[in-house]
C-alpha positions in Angstrom: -14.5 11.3 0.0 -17.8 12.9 1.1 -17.7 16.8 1.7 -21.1 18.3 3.5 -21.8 21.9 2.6 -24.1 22.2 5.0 -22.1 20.4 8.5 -21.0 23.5 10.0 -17.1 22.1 9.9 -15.0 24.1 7.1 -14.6 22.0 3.8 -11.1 22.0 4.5 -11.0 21.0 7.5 -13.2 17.7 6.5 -10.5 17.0 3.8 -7.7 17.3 6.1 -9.9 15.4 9.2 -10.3 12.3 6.0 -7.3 11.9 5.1 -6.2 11.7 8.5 -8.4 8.8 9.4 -7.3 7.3 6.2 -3.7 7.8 7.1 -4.3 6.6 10.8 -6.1 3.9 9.8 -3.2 2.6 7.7 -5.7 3.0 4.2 -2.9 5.4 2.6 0.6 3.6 3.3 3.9 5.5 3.7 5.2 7.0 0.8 1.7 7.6 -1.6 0.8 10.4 -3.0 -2.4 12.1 -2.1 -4.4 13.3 -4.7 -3.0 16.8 -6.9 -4.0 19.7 -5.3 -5.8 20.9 -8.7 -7.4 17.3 -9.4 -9.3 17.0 -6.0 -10.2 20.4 -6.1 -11.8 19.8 -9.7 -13.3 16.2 -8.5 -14.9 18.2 -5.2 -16.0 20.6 -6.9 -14.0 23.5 -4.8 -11.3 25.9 -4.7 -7.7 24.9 -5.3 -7.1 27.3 -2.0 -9.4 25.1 -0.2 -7.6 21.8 -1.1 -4.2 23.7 -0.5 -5.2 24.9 3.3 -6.6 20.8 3.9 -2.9 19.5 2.5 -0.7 22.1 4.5 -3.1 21.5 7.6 -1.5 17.9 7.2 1.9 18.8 6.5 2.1 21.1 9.5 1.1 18.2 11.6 3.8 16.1 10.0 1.6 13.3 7.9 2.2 14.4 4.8 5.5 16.2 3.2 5.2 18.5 0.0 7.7 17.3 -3.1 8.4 20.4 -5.7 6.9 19.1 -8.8 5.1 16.6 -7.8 2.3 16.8 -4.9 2.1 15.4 -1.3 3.0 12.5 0.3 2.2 10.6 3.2 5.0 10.0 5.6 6.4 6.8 8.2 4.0 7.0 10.8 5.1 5.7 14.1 3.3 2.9 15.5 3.5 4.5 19.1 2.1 8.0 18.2 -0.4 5.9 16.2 -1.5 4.1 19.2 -1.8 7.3 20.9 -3.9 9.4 18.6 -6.2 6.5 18.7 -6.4 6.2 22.5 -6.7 10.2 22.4 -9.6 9.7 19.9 -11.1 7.4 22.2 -11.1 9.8 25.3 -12.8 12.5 23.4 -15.3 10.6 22.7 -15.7 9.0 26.1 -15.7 13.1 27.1 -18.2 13.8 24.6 -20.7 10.6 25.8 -19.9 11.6 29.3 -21.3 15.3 28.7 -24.1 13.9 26.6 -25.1 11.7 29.5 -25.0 14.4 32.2 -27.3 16.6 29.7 -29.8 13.3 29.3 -29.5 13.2 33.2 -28.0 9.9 33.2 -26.0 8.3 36.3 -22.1 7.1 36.4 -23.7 3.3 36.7 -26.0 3.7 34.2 -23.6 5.1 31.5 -21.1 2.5 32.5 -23.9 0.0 31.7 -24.3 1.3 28.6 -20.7 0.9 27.6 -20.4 -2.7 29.1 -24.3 -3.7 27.1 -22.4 -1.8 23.6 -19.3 -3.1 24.4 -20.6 -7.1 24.7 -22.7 -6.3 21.3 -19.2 -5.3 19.2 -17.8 -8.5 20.8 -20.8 -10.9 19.7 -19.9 -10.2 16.1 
């Protein structure tokens, strides 16, 4: 896991915003534990208070569930909320191209054959 100190986003919010990919993504299964609170904080180099925030961030949004004695895990994910938060992913940054675009002064065609050029180039390999 890569923290930036200098990114502008809070360090715990870049924990919490990895984990969830990894989670998401299906690279940390139902049922494993995420790293102690105490050893990530130690192998980051940060504050235990820092980790903790990240890890209840996570539990509030119902990904990981806290087990007395012994840490966080990651919960069952449901495939359909999955496939949501993905196509909610994807939309923001459709939003976010289509605001960079008006900024570059761009037209509707000509981002639209942007996508369709990138979109053929993802498909070629």
């Amino acid at each position: 896991m890569k923290i930036l100190q200098s990114s502008g986003i809070p360090i715990y919010q870049q924990i919490a915003d990895s984990f969830r990919s990894d989670i998401l993504e299906g690279r940390l299964s139902q049922g494993e534990y995420l790293p102690s609170i105490r050893g990530l904080a130690k192998d980051l180099k940060i504050s235990v208070i820092t980790t903790l925030k990240a890890y209840e961030q996570l539990e509030q949004e119902g990904l990981v569930t806290a087990v007395q004695g012994k840490g966080y895990y990651v919960n069952a994910q449901d495939t359909q909320m999955l496939i949501e938060q993905h196509r909610r992913k994807v939309e923001d940054a459709l939003l976010s191209a289509i605001n960079s675009a008006k900024l570059a002064g761009m037209t509707g065609e000509e981002l639209t054959q942007t996508l369709q050029t990138l979109l053929s180039l993802d498909l070629e390999e």
